[in-house]
C-alpha positions in Angstrom: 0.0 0.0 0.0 0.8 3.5 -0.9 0.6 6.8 1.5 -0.9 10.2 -0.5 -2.5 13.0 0.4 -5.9 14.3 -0.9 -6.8 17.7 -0.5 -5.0 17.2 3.1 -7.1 13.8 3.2 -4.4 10.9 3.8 -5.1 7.8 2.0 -4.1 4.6 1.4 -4.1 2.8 -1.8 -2.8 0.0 -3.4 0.7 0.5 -5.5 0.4 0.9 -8.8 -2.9 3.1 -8.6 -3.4 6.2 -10.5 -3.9 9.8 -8.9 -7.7 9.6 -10.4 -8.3 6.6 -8.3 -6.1 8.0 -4.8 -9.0 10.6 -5.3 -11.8 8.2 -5.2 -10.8 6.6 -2.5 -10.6 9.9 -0.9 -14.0 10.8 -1.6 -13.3 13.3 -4.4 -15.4 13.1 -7.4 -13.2 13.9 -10.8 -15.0 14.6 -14.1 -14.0 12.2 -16.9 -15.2 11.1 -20.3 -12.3 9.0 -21.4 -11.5 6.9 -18.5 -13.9 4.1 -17.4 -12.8 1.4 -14.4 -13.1 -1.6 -17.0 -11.5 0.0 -19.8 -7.5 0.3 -20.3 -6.4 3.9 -19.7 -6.2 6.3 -23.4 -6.3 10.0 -21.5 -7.6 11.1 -24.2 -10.0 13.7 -22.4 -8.2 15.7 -19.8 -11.0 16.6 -17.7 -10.0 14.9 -14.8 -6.9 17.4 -14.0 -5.4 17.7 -11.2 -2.3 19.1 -9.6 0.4 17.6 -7.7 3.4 19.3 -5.2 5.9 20.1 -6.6 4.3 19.7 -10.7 4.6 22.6 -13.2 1.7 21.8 -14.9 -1.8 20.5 -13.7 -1.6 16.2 -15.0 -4.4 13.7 -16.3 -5.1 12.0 -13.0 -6.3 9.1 -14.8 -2.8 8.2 -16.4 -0.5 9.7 -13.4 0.9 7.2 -11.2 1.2 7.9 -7.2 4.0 7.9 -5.2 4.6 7.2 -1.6 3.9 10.6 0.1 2.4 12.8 -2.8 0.4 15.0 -2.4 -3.1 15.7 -4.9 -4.9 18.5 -5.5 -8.2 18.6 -7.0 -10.2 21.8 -6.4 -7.2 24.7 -7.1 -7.6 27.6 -9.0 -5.2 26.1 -11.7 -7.1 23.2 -11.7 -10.2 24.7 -12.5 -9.1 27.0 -14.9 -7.7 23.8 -16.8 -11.3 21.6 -16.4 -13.1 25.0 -18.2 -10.5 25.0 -20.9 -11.1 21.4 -21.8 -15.3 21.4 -21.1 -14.8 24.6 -23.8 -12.6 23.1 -26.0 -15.2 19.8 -26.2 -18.3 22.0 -26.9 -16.7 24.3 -29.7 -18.0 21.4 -32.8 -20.5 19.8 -30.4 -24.3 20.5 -31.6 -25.5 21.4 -28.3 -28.7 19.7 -29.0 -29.9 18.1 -25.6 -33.5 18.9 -26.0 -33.8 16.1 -28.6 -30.7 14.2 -27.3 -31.7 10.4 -26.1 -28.9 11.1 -23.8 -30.5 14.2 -22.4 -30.7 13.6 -18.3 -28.1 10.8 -18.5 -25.3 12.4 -20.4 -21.8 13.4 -19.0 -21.1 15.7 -21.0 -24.5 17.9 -19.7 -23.1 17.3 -16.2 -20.0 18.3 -16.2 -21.0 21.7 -18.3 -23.2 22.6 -15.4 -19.7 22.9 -13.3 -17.4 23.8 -16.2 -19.2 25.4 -18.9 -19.3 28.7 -20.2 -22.6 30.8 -20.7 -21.2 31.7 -24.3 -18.7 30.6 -26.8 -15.5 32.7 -28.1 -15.8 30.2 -31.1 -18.0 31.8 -34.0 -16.7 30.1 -37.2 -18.9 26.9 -38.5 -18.8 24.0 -36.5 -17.5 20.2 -38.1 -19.9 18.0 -38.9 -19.3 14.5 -39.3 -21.6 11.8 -41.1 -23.5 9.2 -38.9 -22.4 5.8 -39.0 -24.3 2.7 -39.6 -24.0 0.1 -36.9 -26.5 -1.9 -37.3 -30.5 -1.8 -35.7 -29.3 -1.6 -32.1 -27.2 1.4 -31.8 -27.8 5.2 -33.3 -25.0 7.3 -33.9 -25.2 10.8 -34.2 -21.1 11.4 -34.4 -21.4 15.2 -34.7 -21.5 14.6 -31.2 -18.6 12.5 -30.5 -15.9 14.1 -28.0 -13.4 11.4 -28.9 -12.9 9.5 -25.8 -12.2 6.3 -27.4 -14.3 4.2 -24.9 -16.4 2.2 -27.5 -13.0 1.5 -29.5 -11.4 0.1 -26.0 -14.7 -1.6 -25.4 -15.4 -3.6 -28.7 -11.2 -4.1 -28.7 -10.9 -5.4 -25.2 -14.2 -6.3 -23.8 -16.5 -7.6 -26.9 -13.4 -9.1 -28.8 -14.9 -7.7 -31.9 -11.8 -5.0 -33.1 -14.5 -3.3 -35.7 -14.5 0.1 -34.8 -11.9 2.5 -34.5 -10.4 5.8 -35.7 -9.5 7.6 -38.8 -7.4 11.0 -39.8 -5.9 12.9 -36.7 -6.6 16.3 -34.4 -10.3 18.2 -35.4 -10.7 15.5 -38.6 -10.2 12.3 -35.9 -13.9 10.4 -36.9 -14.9 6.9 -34.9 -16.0 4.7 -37.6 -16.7 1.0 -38.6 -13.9 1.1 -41.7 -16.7 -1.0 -43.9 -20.3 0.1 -43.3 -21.9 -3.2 -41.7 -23.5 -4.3 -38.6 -21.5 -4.6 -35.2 -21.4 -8.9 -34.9 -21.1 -8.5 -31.2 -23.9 -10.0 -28.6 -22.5 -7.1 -26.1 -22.8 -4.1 -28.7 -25.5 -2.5 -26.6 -23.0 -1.4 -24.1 -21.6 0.9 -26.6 -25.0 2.9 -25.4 -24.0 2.3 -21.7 -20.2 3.6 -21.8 -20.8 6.7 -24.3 -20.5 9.5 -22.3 -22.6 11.6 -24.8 -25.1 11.0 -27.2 -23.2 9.9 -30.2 -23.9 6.4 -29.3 -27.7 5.6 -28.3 -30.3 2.7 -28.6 -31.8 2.7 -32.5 -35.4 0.3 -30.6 -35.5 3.1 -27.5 -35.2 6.3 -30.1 -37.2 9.3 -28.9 -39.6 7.1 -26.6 -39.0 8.7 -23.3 -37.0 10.7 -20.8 -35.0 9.0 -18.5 -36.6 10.9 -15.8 -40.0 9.6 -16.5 -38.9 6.2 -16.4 -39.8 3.8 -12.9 -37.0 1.9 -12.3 -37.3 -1.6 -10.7 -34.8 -4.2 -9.9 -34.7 -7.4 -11.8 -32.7 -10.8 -13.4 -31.8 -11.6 -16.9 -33.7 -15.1 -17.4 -32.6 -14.9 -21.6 -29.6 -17.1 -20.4 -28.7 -18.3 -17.4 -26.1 -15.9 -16.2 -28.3 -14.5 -14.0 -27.3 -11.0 -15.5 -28.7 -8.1 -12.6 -30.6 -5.5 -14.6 -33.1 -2.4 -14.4 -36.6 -2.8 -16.3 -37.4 1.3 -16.8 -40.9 1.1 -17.2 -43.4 4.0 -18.1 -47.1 3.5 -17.2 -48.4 -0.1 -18.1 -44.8 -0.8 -20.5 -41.5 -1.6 -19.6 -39.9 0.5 -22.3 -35.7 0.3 -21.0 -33.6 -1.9 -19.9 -30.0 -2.0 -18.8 -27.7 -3.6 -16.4 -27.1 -3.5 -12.9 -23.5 -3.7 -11.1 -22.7 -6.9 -10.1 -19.0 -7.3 -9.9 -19.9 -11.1 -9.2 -22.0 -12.0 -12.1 -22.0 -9.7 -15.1 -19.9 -6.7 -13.8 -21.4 -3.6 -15.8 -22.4 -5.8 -18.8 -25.5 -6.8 -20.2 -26.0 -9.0 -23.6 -27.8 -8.1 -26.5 -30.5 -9.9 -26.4 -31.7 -9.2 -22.8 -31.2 -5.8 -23.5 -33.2 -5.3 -26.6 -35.7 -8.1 -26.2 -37.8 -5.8 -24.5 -40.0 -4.8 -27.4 -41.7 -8.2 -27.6 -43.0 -8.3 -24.0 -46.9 -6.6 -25.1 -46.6 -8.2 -28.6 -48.3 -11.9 -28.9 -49.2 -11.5 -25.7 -51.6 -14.2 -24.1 -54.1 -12.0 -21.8 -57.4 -13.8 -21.1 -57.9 -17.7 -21.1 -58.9 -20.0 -24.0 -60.8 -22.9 -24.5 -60.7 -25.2 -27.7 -64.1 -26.1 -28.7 -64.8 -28.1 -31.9 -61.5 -27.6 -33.0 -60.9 -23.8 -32.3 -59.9 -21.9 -29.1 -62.7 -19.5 -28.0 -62.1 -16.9 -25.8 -63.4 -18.4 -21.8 -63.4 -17.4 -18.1 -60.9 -18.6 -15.3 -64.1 -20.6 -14.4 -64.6 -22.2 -17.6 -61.0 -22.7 -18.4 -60.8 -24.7 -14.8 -63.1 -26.4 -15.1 -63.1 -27.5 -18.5 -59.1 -28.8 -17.4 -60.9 -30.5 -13.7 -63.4 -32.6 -15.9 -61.0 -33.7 -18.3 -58.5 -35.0 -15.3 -61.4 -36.7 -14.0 -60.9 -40.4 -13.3 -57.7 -39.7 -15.5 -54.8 -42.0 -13.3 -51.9 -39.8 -12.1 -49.3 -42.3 -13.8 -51.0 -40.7 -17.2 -50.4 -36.7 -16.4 -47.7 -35.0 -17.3 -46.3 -31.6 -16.6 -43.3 -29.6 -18.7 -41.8 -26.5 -17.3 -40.2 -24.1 -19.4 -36.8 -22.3 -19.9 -38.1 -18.9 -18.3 -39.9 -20.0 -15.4 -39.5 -18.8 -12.1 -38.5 -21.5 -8.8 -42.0 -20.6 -6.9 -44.2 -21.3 -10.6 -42.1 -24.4 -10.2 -42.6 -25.4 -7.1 -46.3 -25.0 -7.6 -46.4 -27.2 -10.3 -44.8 -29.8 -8.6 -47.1 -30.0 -6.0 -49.8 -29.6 -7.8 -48.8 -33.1 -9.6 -47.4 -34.9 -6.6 -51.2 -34.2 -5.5 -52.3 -35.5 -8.9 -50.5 -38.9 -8.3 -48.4 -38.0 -11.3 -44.6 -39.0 -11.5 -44.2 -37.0 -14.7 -42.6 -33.7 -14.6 -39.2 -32.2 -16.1 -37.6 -29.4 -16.6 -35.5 -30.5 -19.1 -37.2 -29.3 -22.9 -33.9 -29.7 -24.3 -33.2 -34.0 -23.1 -30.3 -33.0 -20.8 -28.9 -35.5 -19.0 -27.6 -34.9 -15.2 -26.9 -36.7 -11.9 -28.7 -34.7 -9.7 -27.6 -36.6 -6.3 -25.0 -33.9 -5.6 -25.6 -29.9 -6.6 -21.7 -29.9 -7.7 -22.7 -32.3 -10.8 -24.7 -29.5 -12.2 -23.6 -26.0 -11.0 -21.0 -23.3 -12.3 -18.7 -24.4 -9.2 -16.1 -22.0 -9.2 -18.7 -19.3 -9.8 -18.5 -17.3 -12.9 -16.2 -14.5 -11.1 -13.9 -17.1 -10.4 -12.8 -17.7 -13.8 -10.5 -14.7 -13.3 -8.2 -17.2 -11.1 -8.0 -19.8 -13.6 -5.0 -20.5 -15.4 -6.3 -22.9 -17.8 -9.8 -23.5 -19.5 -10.9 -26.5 -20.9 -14.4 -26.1 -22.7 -16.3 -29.5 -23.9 -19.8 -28.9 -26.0 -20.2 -24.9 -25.4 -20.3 -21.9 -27.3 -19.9 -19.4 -24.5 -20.1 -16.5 -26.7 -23.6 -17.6 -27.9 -25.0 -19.2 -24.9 -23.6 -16.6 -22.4 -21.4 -13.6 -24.2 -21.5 -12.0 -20.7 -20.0 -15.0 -18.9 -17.4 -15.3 -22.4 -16.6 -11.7 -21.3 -14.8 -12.9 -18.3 -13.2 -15.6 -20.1 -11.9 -12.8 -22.2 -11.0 -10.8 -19.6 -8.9 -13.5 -18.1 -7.4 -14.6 -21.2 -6.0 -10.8 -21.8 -5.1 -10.5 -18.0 -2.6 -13.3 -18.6 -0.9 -12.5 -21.8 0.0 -14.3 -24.6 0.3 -17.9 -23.2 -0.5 -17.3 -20.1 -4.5 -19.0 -19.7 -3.9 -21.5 -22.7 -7.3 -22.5 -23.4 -8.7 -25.8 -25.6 -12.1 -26.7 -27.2 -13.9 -29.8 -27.6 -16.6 -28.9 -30.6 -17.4 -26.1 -33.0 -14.0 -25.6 -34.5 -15.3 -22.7 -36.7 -16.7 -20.9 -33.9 -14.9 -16.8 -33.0 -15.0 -17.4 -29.0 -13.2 -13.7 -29.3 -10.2 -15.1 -27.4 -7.5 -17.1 -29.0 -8.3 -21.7 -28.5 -6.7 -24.6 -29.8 -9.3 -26.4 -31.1 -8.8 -30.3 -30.1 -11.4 -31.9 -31.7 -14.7 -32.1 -32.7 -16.2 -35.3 -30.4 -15.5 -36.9 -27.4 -12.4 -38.8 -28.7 -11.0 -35.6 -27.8 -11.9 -35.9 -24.6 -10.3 -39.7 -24.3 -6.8 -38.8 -25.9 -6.6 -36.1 -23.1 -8.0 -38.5 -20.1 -5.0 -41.0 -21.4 -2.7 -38.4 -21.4 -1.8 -38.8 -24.9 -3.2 -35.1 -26.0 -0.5 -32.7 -25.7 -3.0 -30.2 -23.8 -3.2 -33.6 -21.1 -0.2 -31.5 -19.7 -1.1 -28.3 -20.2 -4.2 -29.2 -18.0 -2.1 -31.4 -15.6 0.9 -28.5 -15.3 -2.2 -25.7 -14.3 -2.1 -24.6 -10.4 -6.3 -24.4 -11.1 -7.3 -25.6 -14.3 -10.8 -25.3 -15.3 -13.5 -27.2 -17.3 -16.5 -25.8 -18.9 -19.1 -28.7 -20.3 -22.2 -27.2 -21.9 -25.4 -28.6 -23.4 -23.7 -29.6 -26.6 -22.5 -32.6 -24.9 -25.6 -33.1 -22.2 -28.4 -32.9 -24.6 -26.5 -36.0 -26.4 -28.5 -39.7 -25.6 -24.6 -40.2 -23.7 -24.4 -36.8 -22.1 -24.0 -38.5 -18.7 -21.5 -40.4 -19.8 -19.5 -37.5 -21.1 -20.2 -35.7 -18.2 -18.7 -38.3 -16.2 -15.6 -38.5 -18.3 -14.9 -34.7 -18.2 -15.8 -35.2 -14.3 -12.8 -38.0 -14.3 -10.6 -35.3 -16.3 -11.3 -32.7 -13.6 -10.2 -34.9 -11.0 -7.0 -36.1 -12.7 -5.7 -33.0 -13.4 -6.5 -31.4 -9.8 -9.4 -29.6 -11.3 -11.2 -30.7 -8.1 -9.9 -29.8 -4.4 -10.9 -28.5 -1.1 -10.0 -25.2 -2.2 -10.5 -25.1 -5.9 -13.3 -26.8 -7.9 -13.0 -26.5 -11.8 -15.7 -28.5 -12.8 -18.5 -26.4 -14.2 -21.6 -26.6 -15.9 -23.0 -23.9 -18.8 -26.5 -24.1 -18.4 -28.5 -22.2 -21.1 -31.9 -21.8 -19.7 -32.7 -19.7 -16.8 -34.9 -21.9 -14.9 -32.8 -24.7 -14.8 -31.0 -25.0 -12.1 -33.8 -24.3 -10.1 -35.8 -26.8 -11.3 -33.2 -29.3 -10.4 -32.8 -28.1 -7.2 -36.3 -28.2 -6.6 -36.6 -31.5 -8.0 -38.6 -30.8 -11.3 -37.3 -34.2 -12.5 -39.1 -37.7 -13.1 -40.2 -39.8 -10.3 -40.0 -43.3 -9.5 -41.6 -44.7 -12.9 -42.1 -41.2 -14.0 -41.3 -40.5 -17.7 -39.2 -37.4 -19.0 -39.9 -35.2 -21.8 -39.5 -37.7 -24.4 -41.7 -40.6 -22.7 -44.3 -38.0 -22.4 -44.3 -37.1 -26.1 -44.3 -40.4 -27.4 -47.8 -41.1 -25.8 -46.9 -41.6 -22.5 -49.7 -39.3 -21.0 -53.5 -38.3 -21.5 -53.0 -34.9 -19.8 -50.1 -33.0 -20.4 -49.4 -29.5 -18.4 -47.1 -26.9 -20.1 -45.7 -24.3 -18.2 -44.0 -22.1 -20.5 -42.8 -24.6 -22.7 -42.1 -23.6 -26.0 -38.7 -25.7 -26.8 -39.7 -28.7 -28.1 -40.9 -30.3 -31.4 -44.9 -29.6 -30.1 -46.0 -31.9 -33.1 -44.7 -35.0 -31.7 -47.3 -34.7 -28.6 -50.0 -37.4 -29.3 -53.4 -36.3 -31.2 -55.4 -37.4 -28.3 -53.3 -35.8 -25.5 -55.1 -33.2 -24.0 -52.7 -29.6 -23.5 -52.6 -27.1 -21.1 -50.6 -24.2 -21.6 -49.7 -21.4 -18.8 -47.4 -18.8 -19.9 -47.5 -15.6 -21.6 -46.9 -15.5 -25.3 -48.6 -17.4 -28.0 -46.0 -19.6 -29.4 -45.2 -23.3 -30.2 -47.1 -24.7 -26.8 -50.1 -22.1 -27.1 -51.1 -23.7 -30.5 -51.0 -26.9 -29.8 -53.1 -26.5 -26.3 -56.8 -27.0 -25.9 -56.5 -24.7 -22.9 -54.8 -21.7 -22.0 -54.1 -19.9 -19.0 -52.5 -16.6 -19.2 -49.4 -16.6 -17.4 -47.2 -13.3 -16.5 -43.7 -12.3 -17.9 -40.7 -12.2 -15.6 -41.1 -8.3 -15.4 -44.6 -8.8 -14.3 -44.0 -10.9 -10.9 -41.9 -11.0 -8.2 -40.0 -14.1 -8.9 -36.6 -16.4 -8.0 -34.3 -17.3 -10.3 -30.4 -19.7 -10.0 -28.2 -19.0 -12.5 -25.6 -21.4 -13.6 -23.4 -21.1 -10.6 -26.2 -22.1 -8.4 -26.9 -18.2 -7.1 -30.1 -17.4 -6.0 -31.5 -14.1 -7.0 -34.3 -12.1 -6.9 -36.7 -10.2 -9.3 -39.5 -7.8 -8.9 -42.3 -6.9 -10.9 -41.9 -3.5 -12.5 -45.3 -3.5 -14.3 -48.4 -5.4 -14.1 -49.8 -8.1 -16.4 -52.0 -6.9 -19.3 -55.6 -8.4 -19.5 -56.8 -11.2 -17.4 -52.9 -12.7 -17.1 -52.1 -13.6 -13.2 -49.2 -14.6 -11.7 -48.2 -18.5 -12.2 -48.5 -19.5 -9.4 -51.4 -17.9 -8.1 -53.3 -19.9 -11.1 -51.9 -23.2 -10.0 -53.1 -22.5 -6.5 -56.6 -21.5 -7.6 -56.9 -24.7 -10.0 -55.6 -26.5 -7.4 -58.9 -25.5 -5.2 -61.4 -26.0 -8.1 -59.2 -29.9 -8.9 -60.0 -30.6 -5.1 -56.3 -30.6 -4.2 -55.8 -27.5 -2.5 -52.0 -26.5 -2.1 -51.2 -25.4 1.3 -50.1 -21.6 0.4 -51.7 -18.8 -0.1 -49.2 -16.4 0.1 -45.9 -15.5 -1.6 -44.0 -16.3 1.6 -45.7 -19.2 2.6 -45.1 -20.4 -1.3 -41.3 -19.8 -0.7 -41.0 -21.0 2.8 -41.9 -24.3 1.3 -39.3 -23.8 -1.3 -36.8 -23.8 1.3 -38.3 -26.9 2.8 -37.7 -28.3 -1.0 -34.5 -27.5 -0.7 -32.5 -25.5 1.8 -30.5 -23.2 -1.2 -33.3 -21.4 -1.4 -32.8 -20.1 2.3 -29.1 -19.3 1.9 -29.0 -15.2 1.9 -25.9 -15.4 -0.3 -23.5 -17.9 -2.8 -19.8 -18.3 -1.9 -17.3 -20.9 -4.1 -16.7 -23.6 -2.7 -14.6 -26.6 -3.0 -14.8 -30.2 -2.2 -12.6 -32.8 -1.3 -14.9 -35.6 -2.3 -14.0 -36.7 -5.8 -16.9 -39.3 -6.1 -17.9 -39.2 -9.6 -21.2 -38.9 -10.8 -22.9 -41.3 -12.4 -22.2 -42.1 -16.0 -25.8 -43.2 -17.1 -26.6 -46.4 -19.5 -25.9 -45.1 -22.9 -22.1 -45.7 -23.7 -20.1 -42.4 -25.1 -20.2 -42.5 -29.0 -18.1 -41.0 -31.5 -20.8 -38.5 -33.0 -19.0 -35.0 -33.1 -20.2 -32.0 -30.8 -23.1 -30.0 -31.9 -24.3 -26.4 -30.8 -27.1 -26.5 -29.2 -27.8 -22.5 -30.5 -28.5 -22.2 -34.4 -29.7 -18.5 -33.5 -28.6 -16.6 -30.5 -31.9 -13.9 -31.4 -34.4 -16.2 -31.5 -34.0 -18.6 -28.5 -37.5 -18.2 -26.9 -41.3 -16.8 -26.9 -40.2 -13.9 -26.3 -37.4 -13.5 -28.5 -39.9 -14.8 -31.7 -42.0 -11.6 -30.4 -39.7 -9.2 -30.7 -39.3 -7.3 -34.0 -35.8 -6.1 -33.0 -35.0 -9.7 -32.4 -35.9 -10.4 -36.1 -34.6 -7.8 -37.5 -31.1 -9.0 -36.0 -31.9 -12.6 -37.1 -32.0 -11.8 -40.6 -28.8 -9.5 -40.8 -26.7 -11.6 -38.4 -27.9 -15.4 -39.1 -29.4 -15.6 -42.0 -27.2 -14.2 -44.3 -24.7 -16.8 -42.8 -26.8 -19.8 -43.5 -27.5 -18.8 -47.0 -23.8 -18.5 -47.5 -23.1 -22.0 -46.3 -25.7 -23.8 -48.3 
């Protein structure tokens, strides 16, 4: 640690900080536009001057290294004098049009003029204009505005790992461009919006909608992937019109993926909002009344082995939970979580979790991935893989993949093989990358859904657990064997134990005729036409996709900004969610329609209440009641169990063929198609 002195505030901080950040930690708030905590340092700005003993010349605080004993300076004369120079130097080409500036209420630039700014300009020729670039249908650019900073260069460079913007010509003719006029191909562009301290970079869906100061803000969780990414729904009136990410240095940082950011136009569009009955043939609108008791005569004298229930990838625990007991009530064995055929050993919560939590890829120092896309399935969580990769330099966190050898992970991979006899060479140590693994202080594995959504997914999960445990993956201090889920609900359906009973059939069993009754609770993600012409459907959720047409009655469910709700991400973190607006129509919260069907079915659940409804959560299972996550390790290395279906030589497959159009939601949202067809489209017509 380092001694300075703030404004005569001593401080301690660690060595190697900069002046800007000696400041913070001495409470002292320092303008800036180019420097941002996640970005490398450009000090390209100079607004966050400051003067030092025993300097000439005020410094860039953001680039100046502190020594033991020096002493800062942050509200002098000179200093100011120097802030007023730049804030006047950054206005003379700017447009100065914040009444019709997206940014207006939110921008930096507006801020810092308040304190800095002039009440007129000494600058009377024309002002530069510079053309507006095309980036594609999330982000609106209106350069004239651009001050320069650099921070969406550094952040498409460094963070994203897509290098496609940058700058051309030098002093007033500098312009931030694309090079070639296309469309950004990163799944984290929309933090370009986030990270622009003006309004030269802005959301293209959000464009002139609102003011941020007529915006209610409510806390809430990502459920398009299962990172569990923290966010903010701003909603205005009845509509959740914004959304952007919440700090969590833990989970996503600052960061917030596309499609959870710009999904949020298809939440009123499709939308189921009163109950349907089929009657000869064709749904007619019905009452709660009807639509009960259309489902309570049909599961009449109907045997519990033969009703089935399929929960979807949105769902939150307590609509879960309901479910379940509403079936266990039934008689009925039959439930899953599982759309997608995973495969899991579910005896231990180590077999199926992100163990060494997503922040703790940062303290890896090797990274095997087997049957994952992570840029796809969870660009935030590929982020920190990133981020990790750079930290170490070149060498430093050698990475290998198992699958998808022309994937762009935006981070350098040797690419080992396409199937599981990959996997073998390196268990039998005859892989060079056996030793890379073996030579790694805490060496990592990442197994996603390409390989446990195979018929031998167990079996491949058991041979990368047998890897993790050869190669000290697994300790009492360390525990590299993780999990990529891609559905938000999970892992709390499998700690909840949304799984088949004794007898009970899965997904599959239930498709092929295995049930009279089949209950779908947001379940969109499966081939619907393979459920048996006689089977009689029940869908709950809230938009009319796969599962809706296919039901003969539908009860309108809520979205996930419409309820207070629980969610696990991969790592096995519980988080919570709150509604920001309420359903439209006749829609109610999922589990309030199970435990009113329950009632009219003659099974009445014993809650009534939110809490009670979570208190037996935590009787369930106990996660539920644990007020925070922390990594753990385990010295038990008792592997999990490796199924019936032998490991085959079939190569890897993505389970993602397009990252905008992974759910209901996403198939609602005309922003979602609109990046579908210039993003994934284009690409398969190419390839055939």
């Amino acid at each position: 640690m380092v001694k300075v002195t703030v404004d005569g505030i001593p401080v301690e901080v660690a060595a190697g900080s900069s002046a800007l950040q000696a400041c913070e930690a001495a409470g002292k708030e320092i303008p800036r536009f180019c420097y941002h905590e996640r970005l490398s340092v450009a000090g390209n700005c100079r607004m966050c001057m400051v003067e030092v003993s025993g300097g000439r010349k005020p410094v860039a605080s953001c680039g100046f290294p502190i020594n033991e004993g020096m002493q800062i300076f942050t509200d002098t004369e000179v200093v100011r004098r120097a802030r007023r120079a730049v804030m006047e130097f950054l206005l003379i080409n700017h447009p100065l049009d914040c009444p019709i500036c997206d940014q207006g209420g939110e921008c930096d630039l507006q801020d810092q003029a308040f304190g800095y700014g002039a009440d007129h300009t000494r600058y009377h020729e024309n002002k530069r204009a510079v053309t507006d670039k095309y980036l594609g249908p999330l982000v609106k650019t209106v350069m004239t505005r651009c001050i320069q900073c650099t921070r969406c260069i550094r952040f498409s460079t460094e963070i994203a790992g897509v290098p496609e913007l940058g700058g051309i010509s030098r002093g007033e003719n500098l312009e931030i461009t694309n090079y070639v006029e296309k469309a950004l191909t990163s799944e984290l562009s929309g933090n370009l919006i986030d990270i622009c301290p003006v309004g030269a970079l802005t959301s293209q869906p959000y464009a002139f909608t609102a003011r941020s100061w007529e915006l209610k803000r409510t806390d809430s969780i990502d459920v398009c992937d299962a990172v569990g990414t923290n966010i903010v729904m701003q909603a205005r009136g009845a509509a959740v019109l914004r959304i952007v990410p919440r700090i969590n240095d833990e989970v996503n940082e600052e960061w917030l993926a596309d499609k959870g950011r710009f999904v949020v136009d298809g939440f009123r569009r499709r939308r189921l909002d009163r109950p349907w009955v089929r009657v000869d043939g064709r749904l007619q609108p019905a009452s709660w009344q009807d639509a009960f008791a259309t489902i309570a005569t049909r599961l009449k004298d109907v045997p519990g082995q033969r009703i089935g229930a399929i929960a979807g990838d949105m769902c939150d625990a307590e609509s879960m939970m309901a479910l379940k007991d509403l079936m266990e009530t039934l008689g009925s064995p039959n439930i899953d979580c599982r759309q997608d055929g995973a495969k899991y050993d579910t005896s231990r919560r180590d077999f199926y979790t992100f163990n060494t939590g997503i922040a703790g890829i940062q303290d890896a120092d090797a990274l095997l991935i087997v049957g994952a896309i992570p840029r796809q399935e969870a660009p935030v969580l590929n982020a920190r893989i990133r981020k990790r990769y750079l930290a170490a330099g070149r060498g430093g966190f050698p990475i290998g993949m198992i699958g998808a050898p022309n994937a762009d992970p935006t981070y350098a991979v040797d690419v080992l093989g396409q199937g599981p006899d990959a996997l073998a060479a390196l268990a039998d140590g005859t892989h060079p990358f056996a030793d890379v693994l073996a030579g790694a202080k805490k060496p990592m594995i990442i197994v996603g859904h390409g390989a446990l959504t195979r018929p031998d997914g167990q079996a491949i999960a058991r041979a990368c657990w047998d890897l993790a445990a050869k190669v000290g993956a697994i300790s009492p201090d360390w525990h590299g064997f993780n999990v990529l889920h891609t559905a938000a609900s999970r892992v709390a359906g499998l700690d909840l134990g949304f799984l088949p009973g004794p007898q009970g059939r899965d997904v599959a069993g239930m498709l092929d005729g295995g049930v009279d009754v089949l209950w779908l609770l947001g379940a969109d993600e499966f081939p619907t036409d393979r459920i048996g012409p006689e089977t009689f459907v029940v869908y709950q959720g809230h938009h009319g996709d796969a599962g809706a047409a296919r039901a003969d009655v539908i009860l309108p469910g809520t979205l996930y900004a419409e309820k207070p709700g629980t969610y696990t991400n991969t790592e096995g973190r519980v988080q919570e969610a709150f509604r920001a607006v309420m359903p439209p129509g006749d829609a109610r919260e999922d589990w309030r329609i199970l435990r009113a069907f329950s009632e009219v079915a003659g099974h009445k659940l014993p809650y009534d209440t939110l809490e009670a409804l979570r208190a037996r959560m935590v009787q369930a299972s106990p996660v539920f009641g644990h007020a925070a996550w922390s990594r753990h390790g385990t010295s038990d290395t008792t592997a999990p169990d490796a199924g019936t279906v032998p490991v085959s030589d079939a190569p890897l497959r993505p389970v993602i063929s397009d990252y905008y159009l992974t759910h209901a939601v996403c198939r609602a949202s005309p922003t979602m198609e609109t990046c579908s067809g210039i993003y994934v489209h284009p690409a398969i017509e190419a390839a055939e």
